[in-house]
N, C-alpha and C positions, 0 to 999 in steps of 0.2 A: 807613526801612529800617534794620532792626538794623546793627551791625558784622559781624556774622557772615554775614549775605547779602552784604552789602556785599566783603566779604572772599571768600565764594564765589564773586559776581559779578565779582571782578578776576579771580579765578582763570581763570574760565570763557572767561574773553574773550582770554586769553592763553594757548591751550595749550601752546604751546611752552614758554614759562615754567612751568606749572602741571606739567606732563609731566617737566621736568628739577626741578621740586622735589620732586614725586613721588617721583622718581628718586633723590636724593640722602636723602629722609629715613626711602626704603626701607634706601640701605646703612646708615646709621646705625642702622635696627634690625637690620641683616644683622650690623654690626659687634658689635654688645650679643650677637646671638645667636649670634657665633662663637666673641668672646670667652667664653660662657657654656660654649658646648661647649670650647673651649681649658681652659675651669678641670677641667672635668669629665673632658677626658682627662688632663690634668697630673694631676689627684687620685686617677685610676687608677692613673696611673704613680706617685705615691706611694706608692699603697697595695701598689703591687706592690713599690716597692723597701723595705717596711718587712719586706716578708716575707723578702729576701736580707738585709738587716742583720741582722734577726732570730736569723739564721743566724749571723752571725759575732760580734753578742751572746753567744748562746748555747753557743760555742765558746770564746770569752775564760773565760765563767762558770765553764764545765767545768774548764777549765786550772784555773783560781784555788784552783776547790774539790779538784781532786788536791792542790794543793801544800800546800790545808790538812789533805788525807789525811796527807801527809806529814808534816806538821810535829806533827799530832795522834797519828802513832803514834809520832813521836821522844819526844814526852811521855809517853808509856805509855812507854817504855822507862824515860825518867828517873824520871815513877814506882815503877818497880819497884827501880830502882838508883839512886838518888840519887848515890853515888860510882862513878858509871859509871866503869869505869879508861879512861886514856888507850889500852890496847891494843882495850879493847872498841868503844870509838866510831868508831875507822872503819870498822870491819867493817858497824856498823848503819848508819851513812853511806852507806857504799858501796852497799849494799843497797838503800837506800832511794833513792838517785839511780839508781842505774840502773833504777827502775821510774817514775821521772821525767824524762824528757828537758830539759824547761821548768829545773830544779833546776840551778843551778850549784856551788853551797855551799851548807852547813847549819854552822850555829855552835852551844855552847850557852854560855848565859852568866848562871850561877849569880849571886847577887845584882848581876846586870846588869854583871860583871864575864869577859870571855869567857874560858871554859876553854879549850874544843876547837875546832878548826876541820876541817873535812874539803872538799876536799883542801886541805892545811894547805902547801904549795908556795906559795911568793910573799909568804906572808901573817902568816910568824912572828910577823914585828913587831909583829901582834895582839893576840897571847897575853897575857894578865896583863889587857888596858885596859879600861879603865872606861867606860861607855858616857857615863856621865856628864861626858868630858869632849867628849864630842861635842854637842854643843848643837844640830847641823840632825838629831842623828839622834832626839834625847830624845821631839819631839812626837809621832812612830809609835810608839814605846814605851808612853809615857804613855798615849794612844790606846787600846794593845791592852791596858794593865797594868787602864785604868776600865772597858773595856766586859768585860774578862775573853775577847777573842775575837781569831779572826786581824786583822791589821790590814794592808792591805798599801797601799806606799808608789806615788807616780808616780814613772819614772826618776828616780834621783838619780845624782849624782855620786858618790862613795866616796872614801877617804882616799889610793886610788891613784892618783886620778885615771881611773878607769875609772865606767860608766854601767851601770848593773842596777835595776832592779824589787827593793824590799827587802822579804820580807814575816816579820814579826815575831808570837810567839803567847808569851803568859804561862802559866808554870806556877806553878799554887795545889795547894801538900801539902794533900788532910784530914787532921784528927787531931781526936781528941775532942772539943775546945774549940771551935775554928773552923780555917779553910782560913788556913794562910800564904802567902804571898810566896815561891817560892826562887826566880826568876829567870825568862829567857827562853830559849826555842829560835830560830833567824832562819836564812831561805832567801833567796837570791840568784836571782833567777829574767831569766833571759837575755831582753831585750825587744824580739830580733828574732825568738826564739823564737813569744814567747806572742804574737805582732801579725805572724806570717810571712804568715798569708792579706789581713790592711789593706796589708803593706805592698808585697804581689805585685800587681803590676797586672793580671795575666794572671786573679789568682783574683778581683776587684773584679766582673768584668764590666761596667766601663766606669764605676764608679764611683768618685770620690772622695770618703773618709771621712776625718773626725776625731776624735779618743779625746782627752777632757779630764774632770777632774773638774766633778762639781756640788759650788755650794754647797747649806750647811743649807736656803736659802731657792730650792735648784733652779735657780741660775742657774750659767751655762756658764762654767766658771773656764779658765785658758789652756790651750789645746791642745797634749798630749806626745806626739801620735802623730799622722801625716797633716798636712793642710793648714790654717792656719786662716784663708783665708779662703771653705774652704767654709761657715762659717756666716754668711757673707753674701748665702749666694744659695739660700735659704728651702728647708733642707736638712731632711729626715726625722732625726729623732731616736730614738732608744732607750736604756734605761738599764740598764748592766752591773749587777747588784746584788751587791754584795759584803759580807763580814762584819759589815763597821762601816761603810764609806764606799760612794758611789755614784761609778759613771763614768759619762760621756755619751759614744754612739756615732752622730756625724753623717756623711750623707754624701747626695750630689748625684751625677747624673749629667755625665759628663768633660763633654759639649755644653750642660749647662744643662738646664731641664725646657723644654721644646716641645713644640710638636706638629708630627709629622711633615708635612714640605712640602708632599709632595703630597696628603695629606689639604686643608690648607691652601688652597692652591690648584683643590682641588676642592670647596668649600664656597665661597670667592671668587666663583669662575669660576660655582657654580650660583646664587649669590646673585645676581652680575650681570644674568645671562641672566634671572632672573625677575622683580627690578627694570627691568632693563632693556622688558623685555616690559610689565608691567605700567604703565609710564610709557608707553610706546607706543599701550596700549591709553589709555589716559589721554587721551593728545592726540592721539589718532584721535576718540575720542570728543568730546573739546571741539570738534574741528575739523568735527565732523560739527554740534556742537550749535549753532555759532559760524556755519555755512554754511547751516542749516534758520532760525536767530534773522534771520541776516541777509539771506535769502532772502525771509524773512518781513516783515520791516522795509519790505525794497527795494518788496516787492508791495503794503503798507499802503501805504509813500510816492507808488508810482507810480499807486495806486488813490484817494491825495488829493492831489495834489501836483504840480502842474507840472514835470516834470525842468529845462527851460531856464531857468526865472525861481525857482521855490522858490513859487509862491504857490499858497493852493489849485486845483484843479480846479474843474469845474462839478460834480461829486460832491461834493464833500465845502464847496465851498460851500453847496448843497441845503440841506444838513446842518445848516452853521452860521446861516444864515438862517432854517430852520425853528427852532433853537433860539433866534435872534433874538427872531421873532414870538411864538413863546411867552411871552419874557421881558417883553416890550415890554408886549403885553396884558394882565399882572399889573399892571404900570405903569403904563402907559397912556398911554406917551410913542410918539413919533412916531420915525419915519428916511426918510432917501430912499434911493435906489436910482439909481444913475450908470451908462448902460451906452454904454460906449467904444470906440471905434473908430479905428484910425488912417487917416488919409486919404493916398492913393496909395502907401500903405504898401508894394505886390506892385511898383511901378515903381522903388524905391528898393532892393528887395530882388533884381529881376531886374538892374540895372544896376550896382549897385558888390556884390554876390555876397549868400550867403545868408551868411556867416561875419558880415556885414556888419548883416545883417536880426537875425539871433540878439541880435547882441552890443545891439543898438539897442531890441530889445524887451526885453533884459535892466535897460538902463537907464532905459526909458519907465516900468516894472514899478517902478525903485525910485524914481523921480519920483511916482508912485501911491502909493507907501507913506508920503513925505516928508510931499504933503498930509493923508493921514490921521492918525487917532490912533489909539495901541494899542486901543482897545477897537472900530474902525473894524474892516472887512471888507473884504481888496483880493485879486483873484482875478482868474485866465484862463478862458477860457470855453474860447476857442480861436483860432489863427491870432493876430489882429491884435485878437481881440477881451476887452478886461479888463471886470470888474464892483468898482465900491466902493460902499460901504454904508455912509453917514454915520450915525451914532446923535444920537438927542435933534435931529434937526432938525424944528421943529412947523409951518412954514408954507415958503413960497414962495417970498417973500423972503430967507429965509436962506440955501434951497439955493439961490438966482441967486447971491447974494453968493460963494457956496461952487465953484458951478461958474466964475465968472469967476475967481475965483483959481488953482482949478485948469488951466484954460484960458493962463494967462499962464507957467505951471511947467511945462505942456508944449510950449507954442510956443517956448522957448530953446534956439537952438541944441544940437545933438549933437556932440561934437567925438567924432572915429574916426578911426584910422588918418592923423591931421595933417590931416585935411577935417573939413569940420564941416555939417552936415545939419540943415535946418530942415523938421520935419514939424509936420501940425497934426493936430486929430480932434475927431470929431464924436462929441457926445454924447445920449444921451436920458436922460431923468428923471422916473422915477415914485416919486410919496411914498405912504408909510403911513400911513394906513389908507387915504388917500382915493383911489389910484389900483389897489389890488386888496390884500387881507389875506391871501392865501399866496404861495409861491414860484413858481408857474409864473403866475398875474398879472403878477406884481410885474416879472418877466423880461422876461415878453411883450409887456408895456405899455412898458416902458423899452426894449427892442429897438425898437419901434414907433416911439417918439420919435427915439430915434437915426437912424432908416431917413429918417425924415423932414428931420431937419437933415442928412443928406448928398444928400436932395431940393432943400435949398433952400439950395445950396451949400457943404457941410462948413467946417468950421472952425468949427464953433458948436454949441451945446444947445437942443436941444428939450424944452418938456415935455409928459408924454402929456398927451391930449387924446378925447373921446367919437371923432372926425373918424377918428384911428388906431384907433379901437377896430369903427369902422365899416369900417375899410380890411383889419383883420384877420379879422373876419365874411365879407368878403367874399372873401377865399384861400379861406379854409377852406370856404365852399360852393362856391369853383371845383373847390377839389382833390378835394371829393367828388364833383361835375359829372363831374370826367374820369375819375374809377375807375368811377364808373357809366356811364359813354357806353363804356368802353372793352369794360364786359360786353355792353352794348347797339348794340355794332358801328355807334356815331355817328361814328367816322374811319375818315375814306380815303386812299389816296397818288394823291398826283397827279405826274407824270413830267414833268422837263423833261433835254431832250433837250442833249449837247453835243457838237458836232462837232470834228475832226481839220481844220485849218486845211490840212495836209499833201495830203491824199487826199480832202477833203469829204467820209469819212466818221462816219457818227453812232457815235461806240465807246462813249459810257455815256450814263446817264440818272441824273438825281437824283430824287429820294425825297423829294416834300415833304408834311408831312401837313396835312390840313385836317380840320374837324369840324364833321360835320353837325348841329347845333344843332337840338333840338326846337321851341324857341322863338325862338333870337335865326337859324337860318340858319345858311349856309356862314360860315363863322369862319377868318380866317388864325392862323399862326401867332406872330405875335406879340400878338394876343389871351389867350393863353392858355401858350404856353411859357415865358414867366418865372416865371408864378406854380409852374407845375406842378415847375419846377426849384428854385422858395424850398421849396415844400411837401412836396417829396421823389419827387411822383406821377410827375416824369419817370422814373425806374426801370420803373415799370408800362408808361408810353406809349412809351419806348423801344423795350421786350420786344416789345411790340404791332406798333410798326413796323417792326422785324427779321424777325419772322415773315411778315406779309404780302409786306416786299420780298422775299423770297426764294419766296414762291408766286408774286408777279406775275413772277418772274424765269422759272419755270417756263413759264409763257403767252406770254414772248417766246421763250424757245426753241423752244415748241411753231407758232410760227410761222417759223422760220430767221432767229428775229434774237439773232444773238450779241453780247449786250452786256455790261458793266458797270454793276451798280447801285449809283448814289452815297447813303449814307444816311450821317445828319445826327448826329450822337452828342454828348450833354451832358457836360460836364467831370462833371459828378458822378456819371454812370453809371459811370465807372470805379474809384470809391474804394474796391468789395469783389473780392476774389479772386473774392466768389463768380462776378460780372457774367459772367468769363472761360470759367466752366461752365456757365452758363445758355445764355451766347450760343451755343458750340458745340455745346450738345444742338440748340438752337432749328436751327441751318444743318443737324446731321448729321442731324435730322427729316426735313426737306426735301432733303435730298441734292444742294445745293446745292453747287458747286467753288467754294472758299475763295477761288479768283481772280477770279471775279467779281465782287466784296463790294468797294467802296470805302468807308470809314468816313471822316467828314467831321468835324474836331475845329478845335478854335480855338487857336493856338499859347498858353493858356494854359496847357494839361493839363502841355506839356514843361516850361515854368517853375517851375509847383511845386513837380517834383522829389518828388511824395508817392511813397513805396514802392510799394504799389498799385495807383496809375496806370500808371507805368511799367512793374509786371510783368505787368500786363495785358495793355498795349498790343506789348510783346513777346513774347509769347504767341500773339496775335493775328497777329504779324508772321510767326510761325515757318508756322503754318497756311497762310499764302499770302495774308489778306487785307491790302489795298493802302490808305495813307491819303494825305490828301491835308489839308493845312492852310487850312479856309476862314478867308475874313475877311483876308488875310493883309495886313500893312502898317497895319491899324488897331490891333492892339494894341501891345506891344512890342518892345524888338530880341531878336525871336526867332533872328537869323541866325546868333547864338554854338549856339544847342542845335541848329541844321539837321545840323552836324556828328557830333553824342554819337546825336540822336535820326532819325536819316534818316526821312524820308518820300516818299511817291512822288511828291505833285500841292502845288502852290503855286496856291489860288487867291486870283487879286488879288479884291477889293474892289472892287465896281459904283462906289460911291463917285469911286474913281480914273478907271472907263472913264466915266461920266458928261462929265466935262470934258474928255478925252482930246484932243479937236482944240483947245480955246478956253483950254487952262489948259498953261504953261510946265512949272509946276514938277510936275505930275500927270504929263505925258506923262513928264518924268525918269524919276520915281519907278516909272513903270511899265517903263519900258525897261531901267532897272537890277533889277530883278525877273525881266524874264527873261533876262536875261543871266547873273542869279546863278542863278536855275534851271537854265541851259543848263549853268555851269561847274559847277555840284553835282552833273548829271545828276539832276535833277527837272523832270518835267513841271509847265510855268504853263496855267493856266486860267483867262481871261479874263470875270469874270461881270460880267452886266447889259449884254450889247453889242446894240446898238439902230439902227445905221446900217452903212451902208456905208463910210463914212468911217473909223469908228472900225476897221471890219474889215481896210482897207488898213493901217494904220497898225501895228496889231496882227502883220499879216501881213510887214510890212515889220522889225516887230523880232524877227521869229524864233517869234513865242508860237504853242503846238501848238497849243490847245486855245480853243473861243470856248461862248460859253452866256450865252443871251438871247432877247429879244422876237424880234429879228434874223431869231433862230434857230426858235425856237417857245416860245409860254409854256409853263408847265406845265397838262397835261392830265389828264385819267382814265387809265385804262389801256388803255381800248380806242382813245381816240383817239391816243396814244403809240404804241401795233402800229402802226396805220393809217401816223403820219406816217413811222417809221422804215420799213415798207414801202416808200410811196413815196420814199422820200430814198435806198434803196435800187435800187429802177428808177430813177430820173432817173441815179444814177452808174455805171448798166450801161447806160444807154441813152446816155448821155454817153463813156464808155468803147467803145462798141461805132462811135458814129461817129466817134470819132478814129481808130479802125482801121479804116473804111470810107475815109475820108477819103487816111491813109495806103496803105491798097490801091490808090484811084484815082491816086496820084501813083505 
């Protein structure tokens, strides 16, 4: 992967971060483009203040060129009069100031020596002096004497001590020959005058300006008018142009050039708002793309992957074994196939808890990956059950060698919780090529094996064998036996009957099914219900026998026998939501009251704890129908879940009532059952009761409920009416002479 994906991909996976850089490298272009707009109004604002300098340029200039009006028509005079008399010159003086305001004095001073002065007040001491001994005044002269033009000075000081604007103009006589020399004319021009509008602030309009000269080379000599450090703050310039010399006229805004605040703050404010937004959209989007990626991830993981242990599934094993055998067969090397099992694994899990169970398969899982090697295959199938796939094993003896090492790595202790747990497990093992060459062989044969070593005791490995292969032929024609007998109405229920210890009445009947065999006969049920529960067929023969119990349920009521039908339900029929909607069409078909249905389960279904069983079975509960836990006492300590999972009926175990008079510790085990029944409030149900004896005994410890040979075996349906009929009269006819009896006394 480039840097640049790579760099995407950080981005991606971090919106928040990605969103706030977004964010930040928006305003940075927000900044560049305000700042751009800021130059472009500042540049406006210059170009507007060049047009009000313009103005006060163009005002100086004017001034300037009167006062060279003036001084150009004082020269026309002396032109005409060279010995201008002293009565004549103020008269023209006068004249000519008073159409000059700017004009303070005018002088003239024949070979640069001054004649006249007008108004000649203050300034006698003038008269006669030779410019020449004035040395600051000589360079405006010289100035005006080489360009032949006005020349006019920055403030200077004067010999009074006073401040004026000097501006000085040479006169050149023609005569035949060439133009001579006689001298100059010089005006004094007042420099609050000629600068009243720079230096009113009222006329600026908020600006401040500076008047200095340029040099020859255009650079800004010191400032004689205004401020000078407005040319520090990147002031508009203009140039007075005058006869011989340039002035410069700079000037700034009193606040500096800016741009108005609130402009400012509304280019900020909208800049924010659409970075802002735009980064939003940003890491809305990553978060969406981050929550679809990782949605995606999760559903890959959980479609190969074990969530509890981390190892593959039975999917995506498939998978890797089918690319296995592909490999192998290029090859043409061998593997086995290990398929594991832990033994009492559900007793270990129902007694010190499921947290217990989890954490113990998490660590069996990594004991399975120890013995393997990375190029090894270690997987869940399901529950308790793992699969490894050794590579490059070619015979028989190496996987024996293989599986007894393995065998010694699982029997070590489990230390949990400061206890420490010795579990073992039974394995099967089918090799490649010789025990099947694709994946569902190769499974099915290694299942086979393994089924077998925990036949012949667990704790050990089998390998397949033709014997399993003959064992598995023979499911699979059962399981097809009973979907066809099922279409072919080859089972029947037969009813056994259990009575109220209480009342000697008959209140339910169970539900056992048999199958009338074309070939082999009437067939019990454990003929053929294991298999059909390994092969799945129970689902099919369950449905089958739900439907019927609830028609024969019809035919006792149609004879006044209100009872209960007890039927017999598989741990596995509950593992689909769907079970919960079949079975209720199946009852509301038959219009059968949900109270009469006792469902007959093995306290395994509550241990599991699978999701599905239990919302089933509560579902089931809410409708009205009533359960009852058979078998009870042979499997585990169910008595913790009696509480979380209530049920109606506790039947003990024939097993128990078997020994009932002859055996100590049976009679216990039974009398504490109903005792626990009694304080749960659940009914006990006493199966396989066979004598009288065992009936006192039973009677004696409170238990409601008796069912057995005792009682009656299980019948057809018609002989089931029949017995519940009479069992019926005998306790009305029984009933009727204890009130005859009572009459006669």
């Amino acid at each position: 992967m480039s840097f640049t994906k790579q760099f995407i991909h950080f981005l991606v996976k971090l919106p928040a971060l990605t969103g706030g850089v977004i964010f930040l490298l928006l305003l940075v272009l927000a900044y560049f483009f305000i700042k751009s707009e800021s130059d472009q109004i500042i540049a406006e604002q210059k170009i507007s203040s060049l047009g009000q300098v313009g103005v006060f340029r163009a005002q100086i200039e004017r001034d300037i060129n009167s006062v060279l009006a003036v001084l150009k028509a004082l020269k026309a005079e002396v032109a005409v009069d060279m010995d201008l008399s002293e009565e004549h010159f103020p008269t023209i003086a006068r004249e000519l100031l008073s159409e000059n305001k700017l004009l303070t004095h005018l002088n003239i001073a024949p070979d640069l020596t001054i004649k006249y002065i007008f108004p000649l007040k203050g300034k006698e001491h003038l008269i006669g002096t030779s410019y020449n001994v004035y040395s600051q005044q000589m360079p405006l002269i010289q100035e005006a004497i080489e360009h032949r033009d006005l020349a006019v000075s920055s403030p200077q000081v004067l010999s009074d001590d006073s401040t004026a604007i000097v501006a000085r103009y040479p006169i050149f006589i023609e005569t035949d020959e060439e133009p001579f020399f006689w001298g100059v004319v010089s005006a004094l021009l007042d420099q609050n005058d000629l600068f009243a509008a720079l230096l009113n602030e009222s006329d600026l309009g908020g600006y401040r300006v500076a008047v200095g000269e340029l040099g020859d080379q255009g650079e800004m000599k010191t400032v004689f008018v205004g401020d000078s450090s407005v040319l520090e703050q990147e002031p508009v310039i203009d140039v007075i142009q005058l006869p011989i010399k340039r002035w410069f006229l700079a000037a700034t805004p009193v606040e500096g050039w800016s741009v108005p605040s609130s402009r400012l703050w509304m280019m900020w404010g909208l800049s924010v708002v659409v970075s802002g937004f735009i980064a939003c959209g940003v890491f809305l989007l990553g978060r969406v793309y981050n929550d679809k990626t990782r949605a995606v991830n999760t559903a890959n993981y959980r479609a190969n992957y074990d969530v509890l242990t981390g190892l593959p599934n039975r999917y995506h094993f498939s998978q890797r074994l089918n690319s296995l055998i592909r490999e192998v067969k290029r090859e043409e090397q061998g593997f086995a196939v290990f398929f594991i099992d832990i033994d009492y694994f559900k007793q270990i899990n129902d007694s010190a808890g499921h947290a217990i169970g989890d954490q113990l398969l998490i660590e069996f899982s990594d004991r399975l990956k120890q013995s393997a090697r990375d190029s090894d295959i270690v997987a869940r199938l399901a529950g308790d059950e793992f699969v490894v796939v050794l590579r490059n094993i070619e015979d028989v003896i190496q996987a024996d060698l293989l599986a007894e090492k393995m065998q010694k790595k699982i029997t070590q202790p489990f230390s949990m919780n400061n206890r420490q747990y010795s579990i073992s497990a039974s394995m099967g093992i089918a090799m490649y090529p010789l025990d099947g060459d694709d994946v569902s062989s190769l499974l099915l044969h290694s299942d086979q094996a393994m089924y077998a070593a925990k036949r012949a005791g667990r704790n050990g490995y089998f390998f397949f064998n033709e014997g399993m292969q003959d064992e598995a032929e023979h499911f699979l024609d059962v399981h097809n036996n009973i979907l066809k007998g099922i279409q072919e109405n080859q089972f029947v229920l037969h009813y056994q009957p259990i009575m109220s210890l209480n009342n000697g009445r008959i209140v339910k009947c169970e539900a056992l099914i048999r199958w009338k065999h074309p070939d082999k006969g009437l067939m019990q049920p454990d003929e053929f219900i294991p298999i059909a529960e390994r092969t799945g067929a129970i689902r099919e023969l369950g449905n089958w026998v739900l439907k019927q119990a609830c028609k024969d349920h019809r035919k006792f009521m149609e004879n006044d026998i209100d009872i209960q039908i007890a039927i017999n339900r598989s741990v596995n029929e509950f593992y689909s939501a769907r079970a919960y909607e079949k079975w209720k069409a199946i009852i509301r078909e038959n219009g059968i009251d949900c109270r009469k249905l006792v469902f007959e389960i093995t306290e395994s279904l509550f241990m599991d704890k699978h999701v599905n069983r239990i919302n089933v079975v509560s579902a089931l509960r809410k409708m009205g129908i009533e359960f009852a836990v058979d078998d009870f006492g042979t499997g585990y300590s169910a008595i913790n879940y009696l509480r979380s999972y209530p049920v109606n009926y506790l039947k003990i175990d024939k097993s128990f009532i078997q020994d009932l008079l002859h055996d100590e510790q049976d009679r216990t085990l039974v009398e504490v059952i109903v005792k626990m029944g009694t304080a749960l409030n659940i009914g006990v149900i006493a199966e396989g009761v066979e004598n009288d004896g065992q009936v006192d005994v039973l009677r004696s410890f409170g238990c409601e409920y008796i069912q057995g040979y005792w009682l009656a075996p299980a019948v057809p349906i018609e002989q089931a009416i029949a017995f519940c009929q009479d069992a019926q009269d005998s306790l009305l006819s029984s009933v009727r002479g204890t009130d005859k009896l009572n009459n006669d006394d």
